[in-house]
C-alpha positions in Angstrom: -23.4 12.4 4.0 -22.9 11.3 0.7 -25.1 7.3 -0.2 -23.2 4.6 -1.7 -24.5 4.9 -4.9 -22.1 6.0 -7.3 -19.6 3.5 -6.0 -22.3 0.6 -6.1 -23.2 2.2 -9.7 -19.3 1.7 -10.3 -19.3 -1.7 -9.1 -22.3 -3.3 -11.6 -20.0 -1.3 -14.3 -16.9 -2.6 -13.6 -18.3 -6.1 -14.3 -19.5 -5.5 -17.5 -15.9 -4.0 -18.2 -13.8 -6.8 -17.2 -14.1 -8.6 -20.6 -12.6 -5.9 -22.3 -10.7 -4.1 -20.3 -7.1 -6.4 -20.4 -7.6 -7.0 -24.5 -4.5 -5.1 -26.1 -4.1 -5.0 -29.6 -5.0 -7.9 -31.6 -7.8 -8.7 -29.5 -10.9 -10.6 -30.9 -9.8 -13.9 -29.5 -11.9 -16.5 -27.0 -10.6 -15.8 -23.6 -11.2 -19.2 -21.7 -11.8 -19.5 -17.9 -8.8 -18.4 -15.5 -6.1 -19.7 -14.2 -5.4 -19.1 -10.6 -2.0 -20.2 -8.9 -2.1 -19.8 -4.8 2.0 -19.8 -3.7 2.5 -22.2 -1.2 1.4 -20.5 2.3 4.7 -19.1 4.6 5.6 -18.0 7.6 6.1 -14.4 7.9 9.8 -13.6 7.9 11.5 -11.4 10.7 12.1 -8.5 9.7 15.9 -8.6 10.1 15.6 -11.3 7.6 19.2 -11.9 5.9 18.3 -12.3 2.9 15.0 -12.0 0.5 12.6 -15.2 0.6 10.2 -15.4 -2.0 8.1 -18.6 -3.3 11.2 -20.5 -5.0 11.2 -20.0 -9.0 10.0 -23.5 -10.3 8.8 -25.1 -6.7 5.6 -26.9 -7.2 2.9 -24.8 -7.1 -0.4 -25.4 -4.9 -3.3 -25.6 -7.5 -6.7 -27.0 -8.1 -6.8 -29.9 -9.8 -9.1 -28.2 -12.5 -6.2 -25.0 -12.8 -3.1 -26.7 -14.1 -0.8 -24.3 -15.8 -1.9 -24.1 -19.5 0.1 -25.6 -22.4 2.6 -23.4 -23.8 0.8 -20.7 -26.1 1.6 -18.4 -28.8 -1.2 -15.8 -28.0 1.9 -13.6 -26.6 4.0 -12.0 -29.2 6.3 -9.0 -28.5 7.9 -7.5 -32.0 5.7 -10.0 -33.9 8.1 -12.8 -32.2 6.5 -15.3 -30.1 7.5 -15.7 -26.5 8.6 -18.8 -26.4 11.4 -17.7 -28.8 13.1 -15.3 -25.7 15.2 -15.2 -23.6 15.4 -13.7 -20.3 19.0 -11.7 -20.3 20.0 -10.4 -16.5 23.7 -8.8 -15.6 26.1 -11.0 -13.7 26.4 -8.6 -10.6 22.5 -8.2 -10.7 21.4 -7.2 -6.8 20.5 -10.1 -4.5 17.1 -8.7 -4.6 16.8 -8.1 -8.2 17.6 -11.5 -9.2 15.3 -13.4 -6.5 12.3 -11.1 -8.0 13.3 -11.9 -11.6 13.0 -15.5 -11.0 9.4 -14.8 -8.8 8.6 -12.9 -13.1 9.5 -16.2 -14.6 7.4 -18.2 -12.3 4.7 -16.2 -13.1 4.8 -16.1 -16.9 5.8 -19.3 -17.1 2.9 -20.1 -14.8 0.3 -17.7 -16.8 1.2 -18.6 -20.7 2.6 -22.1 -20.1 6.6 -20.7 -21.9 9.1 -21.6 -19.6 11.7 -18.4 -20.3 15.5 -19.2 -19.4 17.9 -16.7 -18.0 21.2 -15.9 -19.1 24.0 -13.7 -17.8 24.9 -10.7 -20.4 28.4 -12.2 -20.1 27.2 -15.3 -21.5 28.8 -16.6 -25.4 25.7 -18.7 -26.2 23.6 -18.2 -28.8 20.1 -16.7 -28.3 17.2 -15.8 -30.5 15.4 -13.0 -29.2 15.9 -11.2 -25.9 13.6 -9.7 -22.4 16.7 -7.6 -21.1 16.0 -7.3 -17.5 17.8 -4.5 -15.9 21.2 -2.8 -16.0 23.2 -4.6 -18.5 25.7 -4.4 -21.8 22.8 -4.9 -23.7 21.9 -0.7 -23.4 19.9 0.7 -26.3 19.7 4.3 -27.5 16.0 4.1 -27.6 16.4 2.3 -23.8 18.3 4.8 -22.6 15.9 7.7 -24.3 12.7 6.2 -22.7 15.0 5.9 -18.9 15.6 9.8 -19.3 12.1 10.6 -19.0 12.0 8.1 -15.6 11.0 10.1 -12.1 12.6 9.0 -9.1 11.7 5.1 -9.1 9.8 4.4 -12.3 10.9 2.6 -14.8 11.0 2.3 -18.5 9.7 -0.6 -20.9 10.3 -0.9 -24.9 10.3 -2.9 -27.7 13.8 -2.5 -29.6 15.1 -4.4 -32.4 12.9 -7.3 -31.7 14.0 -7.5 -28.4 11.9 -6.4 -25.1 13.8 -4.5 -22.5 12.6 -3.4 -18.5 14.7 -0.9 -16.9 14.9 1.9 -14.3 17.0 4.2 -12.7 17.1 2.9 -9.6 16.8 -0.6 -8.5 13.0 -0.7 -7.2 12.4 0.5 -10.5 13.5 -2.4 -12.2 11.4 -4.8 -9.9 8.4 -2.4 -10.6 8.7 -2.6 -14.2 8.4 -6.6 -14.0 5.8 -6.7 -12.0 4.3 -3.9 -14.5 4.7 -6.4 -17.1 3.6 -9.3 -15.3 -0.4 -7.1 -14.1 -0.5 -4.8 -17.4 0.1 -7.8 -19.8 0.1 -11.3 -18.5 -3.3 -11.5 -16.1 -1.4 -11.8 -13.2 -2.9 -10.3 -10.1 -0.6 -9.9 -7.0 -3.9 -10.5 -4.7 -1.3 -11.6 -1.2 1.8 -12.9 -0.6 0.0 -16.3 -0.7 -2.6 -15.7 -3.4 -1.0 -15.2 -6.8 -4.2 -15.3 -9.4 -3.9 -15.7 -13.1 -6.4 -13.7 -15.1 -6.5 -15.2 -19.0 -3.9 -13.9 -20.6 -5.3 -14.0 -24.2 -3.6 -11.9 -27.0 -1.3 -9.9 -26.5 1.0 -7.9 -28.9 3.7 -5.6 -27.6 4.7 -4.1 -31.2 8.1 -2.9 -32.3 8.4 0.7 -31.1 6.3 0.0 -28.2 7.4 2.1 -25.1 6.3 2.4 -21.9 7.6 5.1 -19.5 5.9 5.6 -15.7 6.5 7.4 -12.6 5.0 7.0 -9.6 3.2 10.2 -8.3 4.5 9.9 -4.3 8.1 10.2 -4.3 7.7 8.4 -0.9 5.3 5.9 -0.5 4.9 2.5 2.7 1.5 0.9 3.0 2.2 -0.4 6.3 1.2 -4.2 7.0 3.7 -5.8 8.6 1.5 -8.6 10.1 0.7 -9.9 5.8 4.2 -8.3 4.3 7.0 -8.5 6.8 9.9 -9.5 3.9 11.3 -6.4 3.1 11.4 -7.5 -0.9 7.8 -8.7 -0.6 6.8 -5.0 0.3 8.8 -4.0 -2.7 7.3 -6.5 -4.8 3.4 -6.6 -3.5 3.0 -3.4 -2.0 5.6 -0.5 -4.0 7.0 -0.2 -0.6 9.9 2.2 -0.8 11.0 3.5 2.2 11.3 3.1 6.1 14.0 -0.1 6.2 13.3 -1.8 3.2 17.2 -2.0 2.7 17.5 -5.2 3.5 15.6 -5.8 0.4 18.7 -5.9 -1.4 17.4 -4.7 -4.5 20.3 -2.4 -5.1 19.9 1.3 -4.0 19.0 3.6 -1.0 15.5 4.9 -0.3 14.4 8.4 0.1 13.0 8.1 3.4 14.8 6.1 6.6 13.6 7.0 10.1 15.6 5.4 12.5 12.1 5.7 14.8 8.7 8.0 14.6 9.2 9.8 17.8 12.2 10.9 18.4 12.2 14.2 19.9 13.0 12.8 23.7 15.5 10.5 22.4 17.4 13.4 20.5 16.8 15.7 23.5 17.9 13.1 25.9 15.3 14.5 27.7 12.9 12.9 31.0 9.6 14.8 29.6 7.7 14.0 26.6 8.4 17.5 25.2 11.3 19.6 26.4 11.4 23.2 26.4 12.3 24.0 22.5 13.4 27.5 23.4 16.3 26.3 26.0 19.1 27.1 23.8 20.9 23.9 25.6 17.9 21.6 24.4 18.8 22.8 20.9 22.1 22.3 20.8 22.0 19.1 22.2 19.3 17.9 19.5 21.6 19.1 16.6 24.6 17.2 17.8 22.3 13.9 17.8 21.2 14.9 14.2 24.6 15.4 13.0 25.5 12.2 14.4 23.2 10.2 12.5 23.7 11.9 9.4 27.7 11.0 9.6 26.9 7.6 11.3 24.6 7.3 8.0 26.1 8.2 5.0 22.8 6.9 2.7 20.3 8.5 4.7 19.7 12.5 3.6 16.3 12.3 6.0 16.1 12.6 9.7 12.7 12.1 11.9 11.9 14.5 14.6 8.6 14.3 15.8 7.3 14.2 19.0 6.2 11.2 21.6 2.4 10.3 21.6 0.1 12.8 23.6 2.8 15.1 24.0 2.1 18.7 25.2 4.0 22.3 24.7 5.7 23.8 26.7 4.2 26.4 28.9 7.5 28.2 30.3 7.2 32.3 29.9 9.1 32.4 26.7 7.1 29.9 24.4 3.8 30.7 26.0 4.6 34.3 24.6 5.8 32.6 20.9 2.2 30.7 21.0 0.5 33.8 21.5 2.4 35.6 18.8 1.9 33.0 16.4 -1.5 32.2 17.4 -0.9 28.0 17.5 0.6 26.1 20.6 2.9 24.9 18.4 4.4 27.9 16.7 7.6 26.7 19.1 7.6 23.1 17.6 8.2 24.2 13.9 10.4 27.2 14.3 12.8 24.9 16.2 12.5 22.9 13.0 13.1 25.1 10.4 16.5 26.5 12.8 17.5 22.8 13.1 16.8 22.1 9.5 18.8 25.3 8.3 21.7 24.3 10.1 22.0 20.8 9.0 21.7 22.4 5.2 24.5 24.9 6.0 26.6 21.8 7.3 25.8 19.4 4.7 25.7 21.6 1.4 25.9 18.8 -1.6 23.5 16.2 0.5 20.3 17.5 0.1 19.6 16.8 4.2 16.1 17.2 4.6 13.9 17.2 8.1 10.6 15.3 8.7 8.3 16.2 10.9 4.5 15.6 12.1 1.2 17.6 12.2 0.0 15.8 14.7 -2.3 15.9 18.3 -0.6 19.2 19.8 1.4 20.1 16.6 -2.1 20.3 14.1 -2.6 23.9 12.9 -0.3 26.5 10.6 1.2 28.8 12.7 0.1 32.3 11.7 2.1 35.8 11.7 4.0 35.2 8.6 5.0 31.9 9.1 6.5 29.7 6.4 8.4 26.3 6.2 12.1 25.6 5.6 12.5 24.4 2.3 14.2 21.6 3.7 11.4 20.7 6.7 9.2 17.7 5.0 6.1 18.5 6.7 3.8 14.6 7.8 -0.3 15.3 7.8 -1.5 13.3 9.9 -5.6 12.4 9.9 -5.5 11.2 13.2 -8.4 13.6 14.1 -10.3 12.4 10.5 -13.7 10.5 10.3 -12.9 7.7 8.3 -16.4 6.7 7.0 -16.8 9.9 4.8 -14.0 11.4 2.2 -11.6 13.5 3.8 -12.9 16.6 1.6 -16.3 15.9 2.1 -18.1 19.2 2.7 -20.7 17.6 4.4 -18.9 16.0 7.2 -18.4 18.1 10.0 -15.2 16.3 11.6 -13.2 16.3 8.1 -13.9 20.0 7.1 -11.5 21.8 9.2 -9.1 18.4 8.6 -9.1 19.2 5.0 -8.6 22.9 5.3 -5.3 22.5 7.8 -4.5 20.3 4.6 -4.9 23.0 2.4 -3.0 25.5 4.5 -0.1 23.4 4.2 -0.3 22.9 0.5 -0.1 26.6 0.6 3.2 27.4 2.3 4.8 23.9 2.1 7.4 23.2 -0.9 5.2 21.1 -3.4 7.7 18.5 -2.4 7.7 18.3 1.0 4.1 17.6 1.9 3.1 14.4 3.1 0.6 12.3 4.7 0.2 9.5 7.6 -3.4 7.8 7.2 -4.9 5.3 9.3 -6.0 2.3 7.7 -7.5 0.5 9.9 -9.5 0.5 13.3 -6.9 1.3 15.6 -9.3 0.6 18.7 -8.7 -3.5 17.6 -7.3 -4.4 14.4 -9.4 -7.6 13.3 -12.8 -5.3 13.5 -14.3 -3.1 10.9 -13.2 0.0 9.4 -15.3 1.8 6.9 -13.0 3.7 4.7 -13.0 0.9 1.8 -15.8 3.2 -0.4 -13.9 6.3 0.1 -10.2 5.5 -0.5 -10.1 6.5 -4.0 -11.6 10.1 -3.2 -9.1 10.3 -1.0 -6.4 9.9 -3.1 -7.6 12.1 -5.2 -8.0 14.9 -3.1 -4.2 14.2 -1.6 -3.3 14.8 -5.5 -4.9 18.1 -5.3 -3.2 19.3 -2.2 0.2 18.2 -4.2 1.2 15.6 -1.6 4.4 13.9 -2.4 4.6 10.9 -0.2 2.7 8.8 2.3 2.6 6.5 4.7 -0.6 4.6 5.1 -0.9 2.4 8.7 -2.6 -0.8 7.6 -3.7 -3.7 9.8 0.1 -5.1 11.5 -1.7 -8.3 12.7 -2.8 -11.0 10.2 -6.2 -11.8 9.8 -8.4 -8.3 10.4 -11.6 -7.8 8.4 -10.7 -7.9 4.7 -7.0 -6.7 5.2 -6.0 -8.6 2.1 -8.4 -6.4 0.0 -7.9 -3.4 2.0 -3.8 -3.6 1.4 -4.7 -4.3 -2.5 -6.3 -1.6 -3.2 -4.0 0.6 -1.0 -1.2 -0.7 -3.2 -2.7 0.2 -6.2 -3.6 3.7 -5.2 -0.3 4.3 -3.7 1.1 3.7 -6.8 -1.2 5.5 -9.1 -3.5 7.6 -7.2 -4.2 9.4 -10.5 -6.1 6.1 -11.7 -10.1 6.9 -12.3 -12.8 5.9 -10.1 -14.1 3.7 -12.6 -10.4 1.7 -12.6 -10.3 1.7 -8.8 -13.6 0.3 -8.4 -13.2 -2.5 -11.7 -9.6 -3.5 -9.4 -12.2 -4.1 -6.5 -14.8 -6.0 -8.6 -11.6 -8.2 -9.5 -10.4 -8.8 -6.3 -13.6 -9.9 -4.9 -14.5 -12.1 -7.8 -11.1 -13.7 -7.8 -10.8 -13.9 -3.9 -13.9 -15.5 -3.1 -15.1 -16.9 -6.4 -19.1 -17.3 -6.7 -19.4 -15.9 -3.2 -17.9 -12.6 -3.7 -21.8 -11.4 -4.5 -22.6 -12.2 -0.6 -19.3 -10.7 0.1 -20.2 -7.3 -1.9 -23.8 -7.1 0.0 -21.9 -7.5 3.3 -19.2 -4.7 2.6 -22.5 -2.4 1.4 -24.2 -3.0 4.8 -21.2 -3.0 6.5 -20.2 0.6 5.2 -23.4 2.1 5.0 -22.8 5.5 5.2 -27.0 6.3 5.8 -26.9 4.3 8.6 -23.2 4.6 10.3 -22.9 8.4 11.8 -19.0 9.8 11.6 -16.4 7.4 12.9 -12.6 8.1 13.8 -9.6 5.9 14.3 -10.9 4.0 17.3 -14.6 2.9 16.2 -16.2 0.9 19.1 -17.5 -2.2 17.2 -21.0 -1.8 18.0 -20.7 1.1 15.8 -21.0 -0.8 12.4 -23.5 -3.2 13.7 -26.5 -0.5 15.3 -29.6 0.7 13.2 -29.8 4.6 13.0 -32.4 4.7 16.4 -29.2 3.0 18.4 -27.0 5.4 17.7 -25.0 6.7 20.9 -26.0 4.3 22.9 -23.9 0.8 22.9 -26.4 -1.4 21.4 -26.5 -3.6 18.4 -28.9 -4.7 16.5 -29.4 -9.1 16.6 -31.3 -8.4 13.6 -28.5 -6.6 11.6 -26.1 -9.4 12.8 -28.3 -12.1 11.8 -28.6 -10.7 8.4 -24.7 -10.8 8.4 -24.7 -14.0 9.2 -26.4 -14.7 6.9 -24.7 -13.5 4.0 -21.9 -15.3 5.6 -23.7 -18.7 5.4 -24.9 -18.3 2.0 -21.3 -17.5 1.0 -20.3 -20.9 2.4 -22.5 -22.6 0.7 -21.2 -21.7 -2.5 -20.7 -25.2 -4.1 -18.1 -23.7 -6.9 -15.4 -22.3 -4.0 -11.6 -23.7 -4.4 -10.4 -24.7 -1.3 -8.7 -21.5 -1.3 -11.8 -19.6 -1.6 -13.6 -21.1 1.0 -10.4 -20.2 3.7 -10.5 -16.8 1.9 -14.3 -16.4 3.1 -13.4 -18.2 6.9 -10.6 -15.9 7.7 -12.7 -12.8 6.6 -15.1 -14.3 8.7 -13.3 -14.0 12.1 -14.3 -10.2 12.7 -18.0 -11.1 12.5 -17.9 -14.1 14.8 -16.0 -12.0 17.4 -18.5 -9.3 16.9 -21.6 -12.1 17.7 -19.7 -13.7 20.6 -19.1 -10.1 22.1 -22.8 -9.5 21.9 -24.0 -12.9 22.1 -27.9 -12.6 23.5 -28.9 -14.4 26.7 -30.1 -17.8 25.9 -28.1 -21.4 24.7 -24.7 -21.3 26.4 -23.5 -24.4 24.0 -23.8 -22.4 21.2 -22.0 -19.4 22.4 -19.2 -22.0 23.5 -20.0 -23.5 19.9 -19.2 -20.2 18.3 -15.8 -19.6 20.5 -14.8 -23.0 19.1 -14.9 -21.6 16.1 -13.2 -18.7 16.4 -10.2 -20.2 18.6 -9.8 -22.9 16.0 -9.7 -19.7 13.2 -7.4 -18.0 14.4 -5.3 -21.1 15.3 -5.5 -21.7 12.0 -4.7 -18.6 10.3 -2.4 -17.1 12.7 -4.8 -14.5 14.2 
């Protein structure tokens, strides 16, 4: 069981780091006190929304009184120009999406250095000085087009040409990525939540002539799924990198490489009355390939088709795949040879489309079949860690639960094509989504250990209802590793120290002491997707039993009460540190002791007026 020390360690040295580590070149001067900016709060948007819906470019923003946008400033100079001498150059067919997120960037720079940029269409006759090409446009460079060459599937590509800045990709994503790359690498903004936008001092910063910037993302595939705080299919673009599982309605301009019409789709394909029909009824097969085929030619754009199977689903026991299972030595030997048949045919029928199966390891379906068994090239094999512990790293040696997790992992690594291995985590506590889960202090070793095993997408199932136990900081962080899970411990935990700082101002050192007791990983024994709640609150001695401890609580508490009485909090602050709140004061109220029945009622005031109030 490995102590929270190094991370902790990590922690006190990302704060000593934070000074330094957003000074580019040219650095040296003051850096004054942030900004912070918190987009007016809204609705969540259906998700059949028409149209993206972003904070409008130029609306008022909400601010404290102290945190006005600064004065205009020439502490930003790209090609040894100023920035207020640019302008912002777009296309005249730019994609719906595109253009609503390019007038989110302006916001945002305008809001974070004070230079309001103008946009102009590349058709446009007027006279400009210098340019910040956004995009696909006439303006195309040699050295722009050189630097988009060495783009990966939905990267993007950002130099320094003739004077003039230029942010470009190959697809349209990319584009949208490369301004928000812009906007977090360069400006101080930090994309906290869809309703808190934070400035970070911008300082000086010099993008020299020649300066290029080329990255790819390392999952070709990648949906941090948190529907209940991103449910606008551009804001999951924007915020999260979101890049597949209906985000066409993002309108951003391109296709994605992963639309499931649905998870679970085996019986629906089948047409079938069980959960699992028998996969070796030649008339189950051929039914389930027509119902492939016709979503493929009903869905020209979409080159990947789900077939996994329905929730506690078991094999078949019929004579003939009892005696595959026994040949193969798994109970699901049946499962993926269907698969790689079905997957086979579709590539024989659909030569130049590059049709490509997905498919779960999963409850029944966990374990490599033996015998000689390999995968399709064109079967996309989903890990699931749905029998993980979640309070220790998924390769940690020491847990019992996650070794054999980690070495199915590896076996799959081992006969999947590198590109068709993904993942499906849990990232949250799937027994009630507003209550703890622990995984916080081992996400980044995660990560890292999915980069080992070549993984080349993932889905990661977040909270889906607003207002669980730091979901904001939990789909953050997510973000940030689903994007670049090759970042160093050091940068993951320094993005943590930020958050918290800027999140709950003052009182992010109670909030730090709560998330260390909270995970303690000496104290908490394994854990798995549906935690009880008593769990996280129980000294070692209560463990098995369900019990908590009234001390531990109290000293919760009181972290919590110290945190409020932070005199420095913005109003935002102090709403950040009630919502995050909620879980705790459910927690009390569930194991409220015997004794003053107005303060229990007292407390469920509280929390009913909470949730009320944050849509809980």
């Amino acid at each position: 069981m490995k102590p929270l020390t190094k991370p902790l360690c990590l922690l006190l040295l990302a704060l000593t780091c934070l000074s330094s580590l957003f000074a580019c070149d040219g650095g040296g001067a003051v850096i004054e006190s942030p900004t912070h900016t918190d987009t007016p709060a809204q609705s969540s948007p259906a998700q059949d929304t028409e149209s993206p819906s972003l904070p409008e470019a130029g609306s008022p923003a909400e601010t404290e009184p102290d945190t006005a946008p600064p004065a205009p400033q020439e502490g930003v100079r790209i090609g040894g120009t100023a920035l207020s001498a640019f302008t912002v150059i777009r296309s005249a067919d730019m994609p719906e999406g595109q253009v609503t997120a390019l007038e989110f960037f302006v916001e945002q720079i305008k809001q974070a250095t004070g230079v309001a940029l103008p946009i102009l269409m590349d058709s446009d006759d007027q006279a400009v000085g210098h340019e910040m090409v956004i995009g696909n446009t006439n303006r195309q460079s040699a050295v722009l087009s050189e630097a988009i060459s060495e783009i990966r599937d939905d990267g993007y590509a950002m130099v320094v040409d003739g004077g003039d800045l230029y942010i470009s990709a190959t697809t349209g994503r990319g584009v949208v990525y490369g301004m928000v790359a812009l906007l977090e690498n360069y400006f101080g903004v930090r994309l906290y939540a869809r309703d808190y936008v934070y400035h970070r001092p911008v300082g000086i910063v010099n993008l020299e002539e020649g300066f290029k910037e080329v990255f790819s993302p390392e999952f070709h595939a990648r949906r941090t799924w948190v529907d209940g705080l991103y449910a606008d299919p551009l804001e999951q673009v924007l915020f999260l990198r979101n890049n597949s599982d209906g985000l066409k309605k993002a309108k951003v301009g391109d296709t994605y490489p992963i639309r499931a019409n649905s998870n679970h789709t085996i019986q629906d394909l089948a047409k079938s009355e069980g959960q699992v029909p028998c996969l070796t009824d030649e008339a189950v097969y051929q039914k389930v390939l027509k119902n492939v085929i016709k979503k493929l030619n009903n869905n020209p754009d979409q080159n990947v088709i789900q077939v996994g199977q329905t929730d506690g689903g078991q094999p078949c026991k019929c004579e003939n795949c009892t005696a595959i299972h026994k040949e193969y030595g798994t109970d699901n030997a049946t499962w993926f040879l269907f698969l790689n048949r079905l997957a086979d045919e579709c590539a024989a029928l659909y030569p130049d489309r590059g049709v490509k199966l997905i498919t779960y390891a999963y409850q029944y379906t966990h374990g490599v079949p033996g015998n000689g068994y390999t995968v399709s090239d064109n079967v996309i094999i989903n890990f699931c860690f749905d029998k993980a512990c979640y309070n220790h790293a998924f390769d940690d040696p020491d847990c019992p639960k996650n070794t054999p997790v980690a070495a199915e992992l590896r076996e799959w690594a081992k006969i999947c094509r590198a590109e068709n291995l993904y993942v499906y985590e849990y990232a949250y506590n799937c027994g009630d989504n507003y209550l703890p889960d622990p995984n916080i202090f081992v996400m980044w070793e995660n990560f890292h250990f999915y980069l080992k095993c070549g993984v080349n997408g993932i889905l990661s199932e977040g909270i889906t209802a607003r207002g669980g136990e730091f979901d904001s900081l939990r789909a953050y962080l997510r973000s940030k590793l689903v994007w670049n899970p090759a970042m160093t411990e050091e940068e993951f935990y320094t993005l943590m120290e930020e958050f918290l700082a800027d999140y709950y101002g003052e009182a992010s050192v109670c909030m730090k002491e709560y998330l260390k007791l909270l995970c303690d990983g000496g104290r908490i024994s394994c854990t798995d997707m549906y935690t009880p709640m008593y769990t996280f609150y129980q000294t070692v001695e209560q463990r098995g039993s369900t019990a908590v401890s009234q001390e531990l609580l109290d000293q919760c508490q009181a972290l919590f009460d110290k945190a409020f009485a932070v005199e420095t909090l913005t109003e935002a602050q102090r709403e950040h540190l009630e919502r995050t709140s909620i879980h705790l004061l459910m927690v009390r109220y569930n194991y409220f002791p015997k004794g003053d029945r107005n303060e229990k009622k007292e407390l469920l005031d509280t929390i009913t007026a909470w949730r009320e109030k944050y849509g809980v």
